[in-house]
C-alpha positions in Angstrom: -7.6 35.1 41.5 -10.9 32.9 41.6 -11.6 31.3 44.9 -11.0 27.9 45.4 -12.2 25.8 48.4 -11.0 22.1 49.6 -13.6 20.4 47.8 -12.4 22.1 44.4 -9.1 21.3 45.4 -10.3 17.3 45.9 -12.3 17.3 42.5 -8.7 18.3 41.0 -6.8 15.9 42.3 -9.0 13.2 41.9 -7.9 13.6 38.1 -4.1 14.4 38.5 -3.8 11.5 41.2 -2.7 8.6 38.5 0.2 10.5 37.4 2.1 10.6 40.6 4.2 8.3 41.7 3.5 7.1 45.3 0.1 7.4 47.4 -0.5 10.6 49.3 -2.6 10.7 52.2 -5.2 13.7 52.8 -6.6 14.7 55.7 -9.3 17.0 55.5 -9.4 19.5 58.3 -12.3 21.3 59.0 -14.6 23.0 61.7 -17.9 21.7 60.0 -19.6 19.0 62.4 -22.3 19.3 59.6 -22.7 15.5 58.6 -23.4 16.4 54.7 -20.1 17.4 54.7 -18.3 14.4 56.6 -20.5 12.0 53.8 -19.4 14.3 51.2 -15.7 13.7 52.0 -16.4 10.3 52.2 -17.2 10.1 48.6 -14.0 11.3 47.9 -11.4 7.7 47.8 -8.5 10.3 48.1 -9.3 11.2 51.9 -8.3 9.5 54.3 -10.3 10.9 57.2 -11.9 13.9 58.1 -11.0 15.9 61.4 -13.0 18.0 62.9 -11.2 21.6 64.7 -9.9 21.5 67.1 -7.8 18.2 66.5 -6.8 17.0 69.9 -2.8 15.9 70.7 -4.2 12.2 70.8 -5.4 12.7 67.5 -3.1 14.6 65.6 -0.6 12.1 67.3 -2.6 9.3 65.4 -2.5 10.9 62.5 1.1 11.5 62.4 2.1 7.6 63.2 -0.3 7.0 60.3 1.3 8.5 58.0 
């Protein structure tokens, strides 16, 4: 099986994202703190917001009511 990574995953649905039906909300996850990667998520329309690991309760309570 080739690998395939979030940003892959992103690049994918980026194309397949007109042919649902209702907006889905993505939330990237990730233990980078690199900031090429939090602007690189940014160019992405289809995320919402990037987290960095750990996510604390307050956030992933945030998140939750968010969505």
């Amino acid at each position: 099986m080739p690998f395939f990574d979030g940003w892959m995953f992103l690049e994918d649905f980026a194309e397949l994202k007109s042919k649902l039906a209702k907006r889905i909300n993505i939330y990237m996850v990730s233990s980078s703190i690199d900031p090429r990667d939090m602007n690189r998520a940014k160019e992405f329309q289809e995320v919402s917001e990037f987290v960095v690991k750990p996510v604390s309760i307050e956030t992933f309570s945030r998140l939750l009511k968010v969505a």
